[in-house]
VMD Tcl script that draws the C-alpha trace (Angstrom):
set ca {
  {176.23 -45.08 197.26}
  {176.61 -43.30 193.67}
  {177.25 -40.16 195.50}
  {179.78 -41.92 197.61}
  {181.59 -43.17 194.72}
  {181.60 -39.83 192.54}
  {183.08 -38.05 195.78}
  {186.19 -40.80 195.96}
  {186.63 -40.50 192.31}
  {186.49 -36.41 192.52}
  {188.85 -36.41 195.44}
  {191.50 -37.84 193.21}
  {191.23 -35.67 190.27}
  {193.71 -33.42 189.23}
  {193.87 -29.59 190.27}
  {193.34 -27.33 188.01}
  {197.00 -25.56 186.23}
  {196.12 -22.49 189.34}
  {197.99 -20.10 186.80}
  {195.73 -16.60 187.36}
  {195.90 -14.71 183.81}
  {196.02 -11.42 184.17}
  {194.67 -8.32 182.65}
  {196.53 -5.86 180.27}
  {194.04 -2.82 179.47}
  {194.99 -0.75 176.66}
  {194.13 2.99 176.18}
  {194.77 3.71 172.54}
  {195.53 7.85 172.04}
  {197.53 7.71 169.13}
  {194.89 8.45 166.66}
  {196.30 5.34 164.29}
  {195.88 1.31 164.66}
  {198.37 -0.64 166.77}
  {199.79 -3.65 167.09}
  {201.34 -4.55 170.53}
  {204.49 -6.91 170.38}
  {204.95 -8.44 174.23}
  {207.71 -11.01 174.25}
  {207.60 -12.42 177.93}
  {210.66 -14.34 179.61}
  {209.35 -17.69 179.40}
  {209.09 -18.67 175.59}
  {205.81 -19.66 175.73}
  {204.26 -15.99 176.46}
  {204.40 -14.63 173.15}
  {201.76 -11.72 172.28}
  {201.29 -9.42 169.28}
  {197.90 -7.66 169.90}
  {195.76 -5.60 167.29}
  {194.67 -2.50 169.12}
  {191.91 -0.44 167.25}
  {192.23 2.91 166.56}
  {191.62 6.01 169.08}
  {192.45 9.39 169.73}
  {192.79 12.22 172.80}
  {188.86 12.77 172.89}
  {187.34 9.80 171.84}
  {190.54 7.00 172.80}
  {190.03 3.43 172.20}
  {190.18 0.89 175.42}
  {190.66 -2.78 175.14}
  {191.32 -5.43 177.92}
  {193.60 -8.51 176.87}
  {194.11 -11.71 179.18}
  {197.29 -12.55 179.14}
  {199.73 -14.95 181.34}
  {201.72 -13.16 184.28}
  {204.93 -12.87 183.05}
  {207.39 -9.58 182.37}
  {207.20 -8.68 178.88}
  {209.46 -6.79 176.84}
  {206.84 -4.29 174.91}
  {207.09 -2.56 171.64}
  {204.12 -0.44 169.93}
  {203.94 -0.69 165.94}
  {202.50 2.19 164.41}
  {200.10 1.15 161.56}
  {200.03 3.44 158.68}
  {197.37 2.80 155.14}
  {200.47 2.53 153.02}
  {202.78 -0.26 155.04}
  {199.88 -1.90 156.97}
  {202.03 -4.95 157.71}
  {204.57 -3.68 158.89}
  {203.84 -0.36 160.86}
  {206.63 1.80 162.41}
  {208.29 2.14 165.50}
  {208.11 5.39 166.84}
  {211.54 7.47 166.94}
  {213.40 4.95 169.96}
  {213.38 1.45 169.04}
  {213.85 0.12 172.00}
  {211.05 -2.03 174.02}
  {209.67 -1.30 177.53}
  {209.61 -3.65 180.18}
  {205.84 -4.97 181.19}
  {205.37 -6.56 185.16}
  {202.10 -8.63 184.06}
  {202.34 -10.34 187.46}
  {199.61 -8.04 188.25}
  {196.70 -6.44 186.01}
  {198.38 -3.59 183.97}
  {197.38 -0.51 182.30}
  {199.16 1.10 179.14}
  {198.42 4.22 177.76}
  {199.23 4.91 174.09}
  {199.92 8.36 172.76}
  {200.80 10.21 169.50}
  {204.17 9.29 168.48}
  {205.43 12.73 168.61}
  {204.55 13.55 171.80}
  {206.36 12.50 174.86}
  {203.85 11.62 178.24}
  {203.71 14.61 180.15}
  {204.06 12.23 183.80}
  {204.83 8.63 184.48}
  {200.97 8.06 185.68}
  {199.81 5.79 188.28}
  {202.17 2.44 189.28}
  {199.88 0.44 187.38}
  {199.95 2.70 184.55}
  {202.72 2.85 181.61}
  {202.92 5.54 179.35}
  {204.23 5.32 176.20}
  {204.75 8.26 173.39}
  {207.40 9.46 171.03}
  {210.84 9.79 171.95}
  {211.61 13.08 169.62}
  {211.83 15.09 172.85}
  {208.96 17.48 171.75}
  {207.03 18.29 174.62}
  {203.24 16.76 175.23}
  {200.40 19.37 174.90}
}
mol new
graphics top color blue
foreach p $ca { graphics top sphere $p radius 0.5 }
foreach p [lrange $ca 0 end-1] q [lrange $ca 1 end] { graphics top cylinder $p $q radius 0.2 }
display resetview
């Protein structure tokens, strides 16, 4: 009888929100702190993510969950004197991010451009000074 009960009253409950988050994995090469700005299209999705430090040989990876959206994407620079603030580097203009499926961004120097556009779940992102990568 209880178990008859709890099954009527469990049959009525609400579903769950059935949003899937998805995962952002960031490769930091840059050999400097980040912080990630990701403004999505819906004004809820708002990110700006602290990505540790990491360079070419021993590069820093960190997965974020984040709502499937498309987010505009800009990488701050941190440097010891303007912590706060950081610097964009050269180009100030964002990237688009499809986080309607899990993502990976690779983060390099700021004076170096990527050498290829990676994998479709991969985005690059490097200087814009038009010096070549390494």
């Amino acid at each position: 009888m209880v178990s008859a009960l709890l099954a009527i009253l469990l049959i009525g409950a609400a579903p769950s929100s059935g949003i899937l988050l998805k995962r952002l994995t960031v490769v930091n090469k840059s050999g400097r702190e980040l912080e990630l700005e990701l403004t999505g299209t819906c004004e809820d999705n708002w990110y700006y993510l602290h990505v540790p430090e990491g360079d070419r040989i021993y590069p820093s990876t960190t997965i974020y969950t984040i709502a499937p959206d498309v987010y505009s994407m800009q990488a701050h620079y941190i440097e010891l004197w303007d912590p706060v603030y950081g610097y964009t580097c050269g180009d100030t203009s964002s990237r688009n991010v499809d986080a309607t499926r899990n993502v990976r961004v690779t983060i390099l120097e700021c004076n170096l451009r990527p050498p290829n556009g990676g994998e479709p779940s991969m985005i690059k992102l490097g200087g814009a000074s038009g010096r070549r990568g390494r």
